[in-house]
mmCIF entry with sequence, helices, sheets and N, C-alpha, C, O atoms, coordinates in Angstrom:
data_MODEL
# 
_entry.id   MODEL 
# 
_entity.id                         1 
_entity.type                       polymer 
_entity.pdbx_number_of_molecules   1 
# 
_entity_poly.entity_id                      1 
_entity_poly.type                           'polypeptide(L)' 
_entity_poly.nstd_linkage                   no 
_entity_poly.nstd_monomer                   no 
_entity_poly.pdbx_seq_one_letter_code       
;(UNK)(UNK)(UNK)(UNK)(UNK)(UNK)(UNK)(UNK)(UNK)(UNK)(UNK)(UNK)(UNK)(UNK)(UNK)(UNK)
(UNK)(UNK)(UNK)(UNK)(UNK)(UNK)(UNK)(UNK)(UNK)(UNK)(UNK)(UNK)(UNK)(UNK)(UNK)(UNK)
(UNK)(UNK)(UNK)(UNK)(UNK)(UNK)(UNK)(UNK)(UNK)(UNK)(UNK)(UNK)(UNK)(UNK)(UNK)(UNK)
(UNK)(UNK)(UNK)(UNK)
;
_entity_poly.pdbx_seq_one_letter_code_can   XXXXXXXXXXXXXXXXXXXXXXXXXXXXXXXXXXXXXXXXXXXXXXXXXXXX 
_entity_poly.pdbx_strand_id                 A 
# 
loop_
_entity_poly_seq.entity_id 
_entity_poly_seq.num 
_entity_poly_seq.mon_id 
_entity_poly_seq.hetero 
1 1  UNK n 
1 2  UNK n 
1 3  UNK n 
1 4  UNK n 
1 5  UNK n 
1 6  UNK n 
1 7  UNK n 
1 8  UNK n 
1 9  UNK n 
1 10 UNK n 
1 11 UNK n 
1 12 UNK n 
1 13 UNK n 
1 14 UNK n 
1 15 UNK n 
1 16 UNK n 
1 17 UNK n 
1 18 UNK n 
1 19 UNK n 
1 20 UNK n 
1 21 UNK n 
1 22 UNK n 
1 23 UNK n 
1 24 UNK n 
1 25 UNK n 
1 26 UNK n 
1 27 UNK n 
1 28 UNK n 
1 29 UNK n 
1 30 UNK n 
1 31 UNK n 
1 32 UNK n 
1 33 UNK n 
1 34 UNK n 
1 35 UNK n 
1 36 UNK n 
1 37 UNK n 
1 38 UNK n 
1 39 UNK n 
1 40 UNK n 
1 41 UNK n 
1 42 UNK n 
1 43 UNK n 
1 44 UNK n 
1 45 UNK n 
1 46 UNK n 
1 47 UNK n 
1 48 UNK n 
1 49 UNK n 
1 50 UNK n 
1 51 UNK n 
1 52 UNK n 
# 
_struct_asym.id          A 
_struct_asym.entity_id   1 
# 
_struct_conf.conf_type_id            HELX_P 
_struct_conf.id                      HELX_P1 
_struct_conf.pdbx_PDB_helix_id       AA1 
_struct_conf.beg_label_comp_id       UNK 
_struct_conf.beg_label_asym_id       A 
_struct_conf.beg_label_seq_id        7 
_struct_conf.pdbx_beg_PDB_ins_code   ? 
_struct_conf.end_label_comp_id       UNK 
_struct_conf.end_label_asym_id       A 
_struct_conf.end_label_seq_id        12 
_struct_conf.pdbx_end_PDB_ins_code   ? 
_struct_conf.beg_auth_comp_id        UNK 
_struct_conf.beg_auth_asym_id        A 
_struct_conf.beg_auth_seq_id         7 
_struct_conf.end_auth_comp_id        UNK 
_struct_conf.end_auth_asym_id        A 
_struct_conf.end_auth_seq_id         12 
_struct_conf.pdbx_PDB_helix_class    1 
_struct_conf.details                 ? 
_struct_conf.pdbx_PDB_helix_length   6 
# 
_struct_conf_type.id          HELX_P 
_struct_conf_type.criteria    ? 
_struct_conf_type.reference   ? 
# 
loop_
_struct_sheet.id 
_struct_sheet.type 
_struct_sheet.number_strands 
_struct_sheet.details 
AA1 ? 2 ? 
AA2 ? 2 ? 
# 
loop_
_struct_sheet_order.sheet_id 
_struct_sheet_order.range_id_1 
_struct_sheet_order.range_id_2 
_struct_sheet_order.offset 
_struct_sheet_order.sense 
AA1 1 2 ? anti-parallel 
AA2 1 2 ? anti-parallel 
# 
loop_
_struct_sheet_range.sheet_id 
_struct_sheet_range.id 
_struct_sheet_range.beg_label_comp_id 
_struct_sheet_range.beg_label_asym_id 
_struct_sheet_range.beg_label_seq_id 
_struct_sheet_range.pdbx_beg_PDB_ins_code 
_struct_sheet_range.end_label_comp_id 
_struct_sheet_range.end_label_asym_id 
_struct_sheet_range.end_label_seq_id 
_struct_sheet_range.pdbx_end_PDB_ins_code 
_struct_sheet_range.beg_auth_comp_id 
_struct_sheet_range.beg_auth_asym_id 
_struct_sheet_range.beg_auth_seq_id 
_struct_sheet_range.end_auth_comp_id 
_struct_sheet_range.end_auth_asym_id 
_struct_sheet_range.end_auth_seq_id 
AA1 1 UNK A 19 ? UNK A 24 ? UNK A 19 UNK A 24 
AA1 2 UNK A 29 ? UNK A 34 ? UNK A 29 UNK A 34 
AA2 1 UNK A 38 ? UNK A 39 ? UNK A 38 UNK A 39 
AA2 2 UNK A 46 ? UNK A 47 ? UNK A 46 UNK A 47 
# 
loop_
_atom_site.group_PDB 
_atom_site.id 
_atom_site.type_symbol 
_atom_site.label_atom_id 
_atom_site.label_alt_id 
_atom_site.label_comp_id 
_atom_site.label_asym_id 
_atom_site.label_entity_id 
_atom_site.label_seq_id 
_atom_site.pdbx_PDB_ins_code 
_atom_site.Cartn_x 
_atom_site.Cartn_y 
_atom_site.Cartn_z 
_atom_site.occupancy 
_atom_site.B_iso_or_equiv 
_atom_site.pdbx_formal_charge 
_atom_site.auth_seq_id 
_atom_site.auth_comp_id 
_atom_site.auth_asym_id 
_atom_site.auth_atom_id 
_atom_site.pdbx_PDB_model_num 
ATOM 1   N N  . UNK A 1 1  ? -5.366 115.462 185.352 1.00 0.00 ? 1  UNK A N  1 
ATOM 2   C CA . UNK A 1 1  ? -4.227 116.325 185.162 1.00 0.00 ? 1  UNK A CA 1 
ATOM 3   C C  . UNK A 1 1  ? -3.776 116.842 186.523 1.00 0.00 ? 1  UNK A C  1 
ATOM 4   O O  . UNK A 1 1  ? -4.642 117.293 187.272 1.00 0.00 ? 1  UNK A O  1 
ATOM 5   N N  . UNK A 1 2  ? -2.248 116.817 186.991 1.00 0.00 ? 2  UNK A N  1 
ATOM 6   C CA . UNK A 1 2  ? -1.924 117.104 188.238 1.00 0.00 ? 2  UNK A CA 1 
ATOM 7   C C  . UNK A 1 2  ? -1.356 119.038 187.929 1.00 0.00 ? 2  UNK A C  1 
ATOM 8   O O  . UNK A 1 2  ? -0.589 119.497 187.082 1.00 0.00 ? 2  UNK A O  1 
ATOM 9   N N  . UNK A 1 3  ? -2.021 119.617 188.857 1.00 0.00 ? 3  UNK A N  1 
ATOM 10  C CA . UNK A 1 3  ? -1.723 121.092 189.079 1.00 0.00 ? 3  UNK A CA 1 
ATOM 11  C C  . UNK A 1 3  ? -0.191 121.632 189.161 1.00 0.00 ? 3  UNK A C  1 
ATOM 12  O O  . UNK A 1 3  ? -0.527 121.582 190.345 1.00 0.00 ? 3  UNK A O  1 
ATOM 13  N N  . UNK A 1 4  ? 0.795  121.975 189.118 1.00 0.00 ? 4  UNK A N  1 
ATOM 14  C CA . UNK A 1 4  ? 2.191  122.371 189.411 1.00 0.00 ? 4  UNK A CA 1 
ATOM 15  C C  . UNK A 1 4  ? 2.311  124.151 189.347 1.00 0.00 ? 4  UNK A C  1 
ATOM 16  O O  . UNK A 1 4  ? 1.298  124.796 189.075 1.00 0.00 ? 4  UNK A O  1 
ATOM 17  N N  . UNK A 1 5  ? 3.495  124.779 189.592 1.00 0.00 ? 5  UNK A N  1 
ATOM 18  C CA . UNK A 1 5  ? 3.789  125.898 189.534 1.00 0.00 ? 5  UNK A CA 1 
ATOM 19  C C  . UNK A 1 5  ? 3.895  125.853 188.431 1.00 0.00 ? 5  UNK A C  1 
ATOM 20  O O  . UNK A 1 5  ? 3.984  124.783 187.830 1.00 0.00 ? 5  UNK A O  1 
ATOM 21  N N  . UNK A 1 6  ? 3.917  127.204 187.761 1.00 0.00 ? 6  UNK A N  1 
ATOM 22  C CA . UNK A 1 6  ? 4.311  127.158 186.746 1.00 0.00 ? 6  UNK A CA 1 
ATOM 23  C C  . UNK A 1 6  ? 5.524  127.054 185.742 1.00 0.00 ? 6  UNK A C  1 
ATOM 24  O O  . UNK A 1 6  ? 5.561  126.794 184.539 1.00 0.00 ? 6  UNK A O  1 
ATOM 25  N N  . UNK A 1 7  ? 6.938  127.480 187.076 1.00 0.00 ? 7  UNK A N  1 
ATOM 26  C CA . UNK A 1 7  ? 8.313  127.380 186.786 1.00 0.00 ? 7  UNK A CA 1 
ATOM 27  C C  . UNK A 1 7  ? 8.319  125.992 186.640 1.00 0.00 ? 7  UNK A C  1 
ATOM 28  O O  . UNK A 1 7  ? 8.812  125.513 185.619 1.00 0.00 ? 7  UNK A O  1 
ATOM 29  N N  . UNK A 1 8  ? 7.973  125.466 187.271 1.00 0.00 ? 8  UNK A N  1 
ATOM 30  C CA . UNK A 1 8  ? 8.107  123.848 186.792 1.00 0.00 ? 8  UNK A CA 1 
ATOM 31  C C  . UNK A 1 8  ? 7.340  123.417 185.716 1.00 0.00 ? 8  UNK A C  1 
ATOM 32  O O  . UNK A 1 8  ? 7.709  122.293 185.378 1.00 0.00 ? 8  UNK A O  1 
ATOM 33  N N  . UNK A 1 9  ? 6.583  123.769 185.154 1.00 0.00 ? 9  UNK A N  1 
ATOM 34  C CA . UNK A 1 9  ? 5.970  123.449 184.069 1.00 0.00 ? 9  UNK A CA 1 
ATOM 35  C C  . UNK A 1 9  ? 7.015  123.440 183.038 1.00 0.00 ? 9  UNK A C  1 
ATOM 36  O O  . UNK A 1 9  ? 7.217  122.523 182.243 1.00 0.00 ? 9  UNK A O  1 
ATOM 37  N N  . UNK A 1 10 ? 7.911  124.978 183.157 1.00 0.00 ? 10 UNK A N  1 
ATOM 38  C CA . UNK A 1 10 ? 8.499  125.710 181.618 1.00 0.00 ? 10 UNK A CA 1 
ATOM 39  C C  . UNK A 1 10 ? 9.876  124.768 182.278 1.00 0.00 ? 10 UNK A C  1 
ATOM 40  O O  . UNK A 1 10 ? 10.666 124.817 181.335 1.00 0.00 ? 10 UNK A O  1 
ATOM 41  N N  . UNK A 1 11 ? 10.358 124.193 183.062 1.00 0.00 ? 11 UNK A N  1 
ATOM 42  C CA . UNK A 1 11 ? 11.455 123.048 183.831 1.00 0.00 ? 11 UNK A CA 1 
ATOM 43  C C  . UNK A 1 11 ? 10.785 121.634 182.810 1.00 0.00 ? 11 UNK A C  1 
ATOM 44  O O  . UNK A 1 11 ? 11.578 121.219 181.965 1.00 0.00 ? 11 UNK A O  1 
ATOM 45  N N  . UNK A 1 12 ? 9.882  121.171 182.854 1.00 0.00 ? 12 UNK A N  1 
ATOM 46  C CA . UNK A 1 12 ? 9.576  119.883 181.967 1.00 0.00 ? 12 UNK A CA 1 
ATOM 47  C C  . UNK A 1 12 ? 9.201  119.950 180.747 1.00 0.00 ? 12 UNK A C  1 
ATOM 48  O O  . UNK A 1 12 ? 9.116  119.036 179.928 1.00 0.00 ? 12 UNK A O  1 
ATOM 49  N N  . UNK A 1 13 ? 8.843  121.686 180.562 1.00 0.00 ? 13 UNK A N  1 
ATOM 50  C CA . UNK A 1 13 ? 8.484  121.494 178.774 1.00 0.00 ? 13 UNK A CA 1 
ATOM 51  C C  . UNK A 1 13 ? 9.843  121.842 177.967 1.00 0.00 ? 13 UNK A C  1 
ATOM 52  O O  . UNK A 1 13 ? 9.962  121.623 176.761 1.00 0.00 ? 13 UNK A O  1 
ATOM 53  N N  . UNK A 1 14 ? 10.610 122.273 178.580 1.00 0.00 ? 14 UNK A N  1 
ATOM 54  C CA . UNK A 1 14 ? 11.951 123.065 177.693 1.00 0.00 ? 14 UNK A CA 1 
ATOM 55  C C  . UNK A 1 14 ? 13.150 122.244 178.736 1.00 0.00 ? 14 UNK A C  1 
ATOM 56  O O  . UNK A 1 14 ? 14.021 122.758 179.438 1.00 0.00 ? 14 UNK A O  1 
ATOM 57  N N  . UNK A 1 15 ? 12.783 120.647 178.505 1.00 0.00 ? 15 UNK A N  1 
ATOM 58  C CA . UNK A 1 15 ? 13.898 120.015 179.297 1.00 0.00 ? 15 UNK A CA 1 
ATOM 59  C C  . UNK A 1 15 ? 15.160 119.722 177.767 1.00 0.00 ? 15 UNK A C  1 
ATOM 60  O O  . UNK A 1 15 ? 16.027 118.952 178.179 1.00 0.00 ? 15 UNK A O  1 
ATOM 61  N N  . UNK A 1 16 ? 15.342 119.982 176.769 1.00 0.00 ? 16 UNK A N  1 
ATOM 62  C CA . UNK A 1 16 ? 15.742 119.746 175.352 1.00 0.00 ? 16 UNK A CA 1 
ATOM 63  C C  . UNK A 1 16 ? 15.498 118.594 174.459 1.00 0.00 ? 16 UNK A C  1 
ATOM 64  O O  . UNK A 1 16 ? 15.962 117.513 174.098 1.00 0.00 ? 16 UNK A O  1 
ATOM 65  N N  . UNK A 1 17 ? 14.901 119.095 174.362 1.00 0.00 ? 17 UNK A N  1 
ATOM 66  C CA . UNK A 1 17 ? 14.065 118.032 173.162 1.00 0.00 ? 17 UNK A CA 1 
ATOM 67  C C  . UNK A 1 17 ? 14.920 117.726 171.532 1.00 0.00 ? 17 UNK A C  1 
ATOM 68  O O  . UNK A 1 17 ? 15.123 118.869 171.124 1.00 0.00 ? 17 UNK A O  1 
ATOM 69  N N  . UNK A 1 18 ? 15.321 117.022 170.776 1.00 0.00 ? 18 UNK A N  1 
ATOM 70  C CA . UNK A 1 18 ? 15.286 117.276 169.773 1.00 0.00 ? 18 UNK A CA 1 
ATOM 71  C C  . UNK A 1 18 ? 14.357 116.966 168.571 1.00 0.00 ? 18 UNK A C  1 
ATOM 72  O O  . UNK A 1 18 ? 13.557 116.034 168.491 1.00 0.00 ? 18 UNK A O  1 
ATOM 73  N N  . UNK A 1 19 ? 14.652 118.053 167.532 1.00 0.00 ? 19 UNK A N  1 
ATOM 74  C CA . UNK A 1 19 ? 14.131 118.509 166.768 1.00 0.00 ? 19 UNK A CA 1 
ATOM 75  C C  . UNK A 1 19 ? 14.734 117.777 165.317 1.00 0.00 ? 19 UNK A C  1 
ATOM 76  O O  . UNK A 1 19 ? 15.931 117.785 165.031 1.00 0.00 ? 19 UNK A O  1 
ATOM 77  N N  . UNK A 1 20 ? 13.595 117.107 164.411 1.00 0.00 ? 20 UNK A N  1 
ATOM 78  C CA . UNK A 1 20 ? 14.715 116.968 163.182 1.00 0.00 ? 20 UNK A CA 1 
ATOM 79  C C  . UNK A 1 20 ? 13.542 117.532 162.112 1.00 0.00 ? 20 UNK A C  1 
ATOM 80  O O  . UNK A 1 20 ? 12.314 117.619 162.117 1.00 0.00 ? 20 UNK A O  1 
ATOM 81  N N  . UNK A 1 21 ? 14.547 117.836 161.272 1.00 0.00 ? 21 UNK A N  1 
ATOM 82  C CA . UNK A 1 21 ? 13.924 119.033 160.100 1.00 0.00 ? 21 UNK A CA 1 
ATOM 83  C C  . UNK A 1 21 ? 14.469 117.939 158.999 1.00 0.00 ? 21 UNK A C  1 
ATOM 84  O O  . UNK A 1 21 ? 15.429 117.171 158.934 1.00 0.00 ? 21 UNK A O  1 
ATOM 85  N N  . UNK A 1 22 ? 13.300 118.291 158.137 1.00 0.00 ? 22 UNK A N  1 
ATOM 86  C CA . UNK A 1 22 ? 13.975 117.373 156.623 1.00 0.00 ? 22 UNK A CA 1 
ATOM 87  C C  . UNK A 1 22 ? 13.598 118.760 155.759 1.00 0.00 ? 22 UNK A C  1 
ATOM 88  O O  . UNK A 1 22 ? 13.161 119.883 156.008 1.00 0.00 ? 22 UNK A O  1 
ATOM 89  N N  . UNK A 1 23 ? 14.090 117.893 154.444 1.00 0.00 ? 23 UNK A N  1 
ATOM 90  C CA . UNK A 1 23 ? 13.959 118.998 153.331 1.00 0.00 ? 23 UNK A CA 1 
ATOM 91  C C  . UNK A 1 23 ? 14.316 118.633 152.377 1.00 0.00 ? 23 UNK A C  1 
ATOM 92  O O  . UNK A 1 23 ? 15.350 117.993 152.566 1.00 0.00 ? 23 UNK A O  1 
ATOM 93  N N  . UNK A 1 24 ? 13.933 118.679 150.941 1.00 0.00 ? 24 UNK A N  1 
ATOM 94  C CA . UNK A 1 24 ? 14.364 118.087 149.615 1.00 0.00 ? 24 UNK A CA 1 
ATOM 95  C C  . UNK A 1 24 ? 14.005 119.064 148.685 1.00 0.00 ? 24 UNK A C  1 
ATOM 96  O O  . UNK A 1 24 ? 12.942 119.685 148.670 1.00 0.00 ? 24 UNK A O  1 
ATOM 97  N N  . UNK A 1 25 ? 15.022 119.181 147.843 1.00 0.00 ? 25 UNK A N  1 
ATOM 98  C CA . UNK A 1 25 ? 15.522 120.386 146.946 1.00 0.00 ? 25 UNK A CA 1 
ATOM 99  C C  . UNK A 1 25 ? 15.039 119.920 145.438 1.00 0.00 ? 25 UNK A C  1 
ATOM 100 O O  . UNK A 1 25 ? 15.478 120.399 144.392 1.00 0.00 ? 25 UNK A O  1 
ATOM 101 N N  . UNK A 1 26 ? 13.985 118.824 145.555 1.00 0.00 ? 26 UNK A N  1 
ATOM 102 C CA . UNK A 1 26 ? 13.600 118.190 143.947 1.00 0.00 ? 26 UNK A CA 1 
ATOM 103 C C  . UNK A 1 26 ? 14.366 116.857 143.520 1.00 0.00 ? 26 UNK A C  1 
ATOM 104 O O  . UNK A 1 26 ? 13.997 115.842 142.928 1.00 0.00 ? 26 UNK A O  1 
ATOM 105 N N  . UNK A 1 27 ? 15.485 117.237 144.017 1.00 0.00 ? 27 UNK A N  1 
ATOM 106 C CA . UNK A 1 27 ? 16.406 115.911 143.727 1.00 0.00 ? 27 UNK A CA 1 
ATOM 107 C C  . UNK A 1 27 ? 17.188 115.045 145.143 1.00 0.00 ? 27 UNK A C  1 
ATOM 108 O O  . UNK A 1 27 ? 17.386 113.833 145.058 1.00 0.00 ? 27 UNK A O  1 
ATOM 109 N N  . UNK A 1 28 ? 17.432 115.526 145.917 1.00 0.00 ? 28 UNK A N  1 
ATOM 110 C CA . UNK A 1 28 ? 18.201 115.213 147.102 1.00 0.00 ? 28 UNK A CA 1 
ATOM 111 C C  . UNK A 1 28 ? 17.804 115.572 148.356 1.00 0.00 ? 28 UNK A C  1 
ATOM 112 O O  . UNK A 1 28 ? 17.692 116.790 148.501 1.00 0.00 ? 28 UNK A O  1 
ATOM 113 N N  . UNK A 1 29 ? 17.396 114.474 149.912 1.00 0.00 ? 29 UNK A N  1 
ATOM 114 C CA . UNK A 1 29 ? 16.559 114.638 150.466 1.00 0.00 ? 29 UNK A CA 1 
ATOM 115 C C  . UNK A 1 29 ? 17.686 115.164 151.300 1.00 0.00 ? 29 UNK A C  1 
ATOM 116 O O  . UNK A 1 29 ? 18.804 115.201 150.786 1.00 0.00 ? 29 UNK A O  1 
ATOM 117 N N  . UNK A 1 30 ? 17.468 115.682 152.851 1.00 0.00 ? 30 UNK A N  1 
ATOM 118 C CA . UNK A 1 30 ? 18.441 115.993 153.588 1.00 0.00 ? 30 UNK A CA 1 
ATOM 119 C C  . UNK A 1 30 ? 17.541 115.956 155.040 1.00 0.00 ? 30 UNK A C  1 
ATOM 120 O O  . UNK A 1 30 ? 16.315 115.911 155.133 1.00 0.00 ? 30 UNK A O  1 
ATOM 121 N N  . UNK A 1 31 ? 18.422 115.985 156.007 1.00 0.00 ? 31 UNK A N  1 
ATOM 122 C CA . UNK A 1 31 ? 17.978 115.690 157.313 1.00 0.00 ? 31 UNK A CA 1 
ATOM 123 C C  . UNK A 1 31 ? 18.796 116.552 158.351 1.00 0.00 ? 31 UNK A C  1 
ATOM 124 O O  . UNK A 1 31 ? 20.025 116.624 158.352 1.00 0.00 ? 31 UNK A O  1 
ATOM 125 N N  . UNK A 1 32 ? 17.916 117.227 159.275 1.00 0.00 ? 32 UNK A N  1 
ATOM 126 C CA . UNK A 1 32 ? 19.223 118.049 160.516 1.00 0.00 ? 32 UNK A CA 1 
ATOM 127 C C  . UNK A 1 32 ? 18.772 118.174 161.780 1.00 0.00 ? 32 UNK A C  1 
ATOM 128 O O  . UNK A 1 32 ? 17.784 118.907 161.750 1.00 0.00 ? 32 UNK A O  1 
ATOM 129 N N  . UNK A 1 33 ? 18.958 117.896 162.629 1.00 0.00 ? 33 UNK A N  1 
ATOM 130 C CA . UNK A 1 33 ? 19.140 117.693 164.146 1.00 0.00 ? 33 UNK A CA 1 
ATOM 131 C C  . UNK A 1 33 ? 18.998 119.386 164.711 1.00 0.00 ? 33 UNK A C  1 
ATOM 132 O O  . UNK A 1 33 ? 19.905 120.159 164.404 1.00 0.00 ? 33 UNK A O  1 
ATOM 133 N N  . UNK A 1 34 ? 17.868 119.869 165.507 1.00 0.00 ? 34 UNK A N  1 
ATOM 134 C CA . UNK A 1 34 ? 18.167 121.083 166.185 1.00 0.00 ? 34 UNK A CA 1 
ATOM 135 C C  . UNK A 1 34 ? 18.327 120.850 167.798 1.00 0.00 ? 34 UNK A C  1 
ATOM 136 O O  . UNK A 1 34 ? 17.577 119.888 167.968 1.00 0.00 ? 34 UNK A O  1 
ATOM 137 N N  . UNK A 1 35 ? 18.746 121.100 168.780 1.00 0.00 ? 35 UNK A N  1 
ATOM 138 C CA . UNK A 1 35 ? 18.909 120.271 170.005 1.00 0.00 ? 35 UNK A CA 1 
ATOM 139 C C  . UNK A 1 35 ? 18.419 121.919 170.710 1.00 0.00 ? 35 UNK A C  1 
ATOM 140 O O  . UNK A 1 35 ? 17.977 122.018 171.855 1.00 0.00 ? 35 UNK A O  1 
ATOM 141 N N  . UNK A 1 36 ? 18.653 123.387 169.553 1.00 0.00 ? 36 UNK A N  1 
ATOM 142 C CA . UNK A 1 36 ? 17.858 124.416 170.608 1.00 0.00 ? 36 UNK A CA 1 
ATOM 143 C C  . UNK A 1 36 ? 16.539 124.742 170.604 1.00 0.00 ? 36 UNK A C  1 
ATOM 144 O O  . UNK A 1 36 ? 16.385 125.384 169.565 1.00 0.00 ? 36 UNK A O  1 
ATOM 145 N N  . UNK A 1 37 ? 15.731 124.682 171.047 1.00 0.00 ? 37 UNK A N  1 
ATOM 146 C CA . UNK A 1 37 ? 14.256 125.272 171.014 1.00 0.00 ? 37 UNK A CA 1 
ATOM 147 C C  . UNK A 1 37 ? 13.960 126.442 171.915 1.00 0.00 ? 37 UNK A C  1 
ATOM 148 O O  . UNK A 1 37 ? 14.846 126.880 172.648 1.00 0.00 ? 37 UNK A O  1 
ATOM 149 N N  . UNK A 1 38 ? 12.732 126.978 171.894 1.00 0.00 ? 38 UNK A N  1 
ATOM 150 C CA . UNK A 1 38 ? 11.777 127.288 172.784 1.00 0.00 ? 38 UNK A CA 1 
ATOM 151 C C  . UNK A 1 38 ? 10.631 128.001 172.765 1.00 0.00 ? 38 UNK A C  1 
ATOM 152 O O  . UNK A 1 38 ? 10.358 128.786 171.857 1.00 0.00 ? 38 UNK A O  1 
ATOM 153 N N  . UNK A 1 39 ? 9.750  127.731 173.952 1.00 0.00 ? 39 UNK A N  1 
ATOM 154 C CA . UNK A 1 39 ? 8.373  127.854 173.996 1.00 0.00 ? 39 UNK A CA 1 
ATOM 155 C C  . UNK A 1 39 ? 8.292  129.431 173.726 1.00 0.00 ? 39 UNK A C  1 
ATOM 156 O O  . UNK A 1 39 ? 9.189  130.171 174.131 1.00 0.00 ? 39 UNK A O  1 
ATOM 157 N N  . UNK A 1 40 ? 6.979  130.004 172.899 1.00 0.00 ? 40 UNK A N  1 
ATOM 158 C CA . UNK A 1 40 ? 7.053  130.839 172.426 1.00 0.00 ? 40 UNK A CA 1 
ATOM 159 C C  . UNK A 1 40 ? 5.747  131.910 173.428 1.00 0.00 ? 40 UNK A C  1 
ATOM 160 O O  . UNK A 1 40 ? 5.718  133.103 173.733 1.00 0.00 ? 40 UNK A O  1 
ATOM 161 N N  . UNK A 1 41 ? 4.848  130.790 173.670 1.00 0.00 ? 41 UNK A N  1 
ATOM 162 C CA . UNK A 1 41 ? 3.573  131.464 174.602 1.00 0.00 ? 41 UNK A CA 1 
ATOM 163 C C  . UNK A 1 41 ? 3.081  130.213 174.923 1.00 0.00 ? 41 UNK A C  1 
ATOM 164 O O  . UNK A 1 41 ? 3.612  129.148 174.607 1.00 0.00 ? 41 UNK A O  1 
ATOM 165 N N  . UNK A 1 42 ? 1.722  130.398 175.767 1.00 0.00 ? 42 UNK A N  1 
ATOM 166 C CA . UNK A 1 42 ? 0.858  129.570 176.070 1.00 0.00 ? 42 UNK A CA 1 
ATOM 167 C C  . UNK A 1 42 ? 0.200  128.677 175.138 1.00 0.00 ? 42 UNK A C  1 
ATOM 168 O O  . UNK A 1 42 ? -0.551 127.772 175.500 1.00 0.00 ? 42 UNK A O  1 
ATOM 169 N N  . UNK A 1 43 ? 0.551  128.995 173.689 1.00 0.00 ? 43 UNK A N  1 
ATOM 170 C CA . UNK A 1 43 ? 0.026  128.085 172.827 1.00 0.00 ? 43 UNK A CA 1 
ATOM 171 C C  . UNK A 1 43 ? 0.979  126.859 171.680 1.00 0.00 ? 43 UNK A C  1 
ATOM 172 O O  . UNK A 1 43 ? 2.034  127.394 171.341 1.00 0.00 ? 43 UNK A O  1 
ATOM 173 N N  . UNK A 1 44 ? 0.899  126.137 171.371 1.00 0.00 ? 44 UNK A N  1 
ATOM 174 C CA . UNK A 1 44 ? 1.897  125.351 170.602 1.00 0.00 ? 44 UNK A CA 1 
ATOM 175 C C  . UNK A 1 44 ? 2.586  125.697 169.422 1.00 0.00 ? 44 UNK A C  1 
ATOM 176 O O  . UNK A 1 44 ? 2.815  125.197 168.321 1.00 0.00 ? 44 UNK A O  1 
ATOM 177 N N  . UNK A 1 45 ? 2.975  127.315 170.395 1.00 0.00 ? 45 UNK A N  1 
ATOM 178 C CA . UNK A 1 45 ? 4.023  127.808 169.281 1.00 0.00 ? 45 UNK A CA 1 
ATOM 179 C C  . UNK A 1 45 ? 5.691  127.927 169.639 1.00 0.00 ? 45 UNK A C  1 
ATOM 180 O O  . UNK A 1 45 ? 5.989  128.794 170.460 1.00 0.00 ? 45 UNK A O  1 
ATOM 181 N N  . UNK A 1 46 ? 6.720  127.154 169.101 1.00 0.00 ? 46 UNK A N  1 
ATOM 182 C CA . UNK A 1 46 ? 8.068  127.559 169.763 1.00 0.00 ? 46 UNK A CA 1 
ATOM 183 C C  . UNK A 1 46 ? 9.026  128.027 168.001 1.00 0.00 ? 46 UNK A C  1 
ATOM 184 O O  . UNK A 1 46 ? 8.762  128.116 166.802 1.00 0.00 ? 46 UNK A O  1 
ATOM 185 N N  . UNK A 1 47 ? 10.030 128.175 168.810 1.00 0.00 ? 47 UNK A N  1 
ATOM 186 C CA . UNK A 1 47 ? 11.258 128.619 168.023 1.00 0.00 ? 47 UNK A CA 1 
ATOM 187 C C  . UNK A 1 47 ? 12.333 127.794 167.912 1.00 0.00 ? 47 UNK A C  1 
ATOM 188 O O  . UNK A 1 47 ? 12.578 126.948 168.773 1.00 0.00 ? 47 UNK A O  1 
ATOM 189 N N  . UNK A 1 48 ? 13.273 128.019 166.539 1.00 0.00 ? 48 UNK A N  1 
ATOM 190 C CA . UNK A 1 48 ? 14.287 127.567 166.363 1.00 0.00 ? 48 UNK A CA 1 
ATOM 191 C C  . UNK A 1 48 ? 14.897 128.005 166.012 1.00 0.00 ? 48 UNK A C  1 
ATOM 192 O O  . UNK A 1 48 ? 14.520 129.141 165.724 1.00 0.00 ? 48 UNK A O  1 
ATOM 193 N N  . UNK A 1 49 ? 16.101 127.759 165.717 1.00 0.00 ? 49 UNK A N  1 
ATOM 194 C CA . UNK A 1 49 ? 17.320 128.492 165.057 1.00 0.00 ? 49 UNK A CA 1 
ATOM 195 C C  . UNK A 1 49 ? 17.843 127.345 164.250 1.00 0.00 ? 49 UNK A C  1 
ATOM 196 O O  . UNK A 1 49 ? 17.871 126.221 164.751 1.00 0.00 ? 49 UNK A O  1 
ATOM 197 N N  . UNK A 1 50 ? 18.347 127.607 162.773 1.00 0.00 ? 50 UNK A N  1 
ATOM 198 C CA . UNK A 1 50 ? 18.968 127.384 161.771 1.00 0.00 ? 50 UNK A CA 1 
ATOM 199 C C  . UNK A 1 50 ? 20.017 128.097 161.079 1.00 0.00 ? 50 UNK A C  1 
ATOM 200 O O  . UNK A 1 50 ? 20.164 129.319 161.088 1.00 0.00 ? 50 UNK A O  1 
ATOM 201 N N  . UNK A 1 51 ? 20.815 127.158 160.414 1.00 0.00 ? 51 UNK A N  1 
ATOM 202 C CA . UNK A 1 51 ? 22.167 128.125 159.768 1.00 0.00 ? 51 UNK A CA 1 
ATOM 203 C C  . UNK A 1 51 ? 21.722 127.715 158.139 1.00 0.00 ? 51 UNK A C  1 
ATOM 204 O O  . UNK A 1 51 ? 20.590 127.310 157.872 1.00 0.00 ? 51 UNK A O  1 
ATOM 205 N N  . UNK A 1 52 ? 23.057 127.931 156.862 1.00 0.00 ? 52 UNK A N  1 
ATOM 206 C CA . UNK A 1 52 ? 22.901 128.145 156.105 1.00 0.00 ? 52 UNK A CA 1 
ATOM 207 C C  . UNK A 1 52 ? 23.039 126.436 155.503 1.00 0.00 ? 52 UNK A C  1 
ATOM 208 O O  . UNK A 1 52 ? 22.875 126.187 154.309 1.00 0.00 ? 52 UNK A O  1 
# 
């Protein structure tokens, strides 16, 4: 594993990634694209945002 600063770390982990979310309501499957994220702490926790 190569050492870096750490600004560059949060520069290659939150370069935008996307995100796809599924979901099925019992009858009809669905699919959605999130293109915002982000890292939440030091552990493999981040965030998203969704609408209705």
């Amino acid at each position: 594993m190569k050492k870096m600063r750490l600004h560059k770390a949060f520069t290659l982990m939150e370069s935008g990634p996307v995100i796809l979310v599924t979901t099925n309501d019992g009858e009809k499957n669905n699919i959605m694209t999130i293109s915002w994220n982000m890292v939440m702490d030091f552990t493999p926790l981040f965030a998203i945002t969704t609408g209705p």
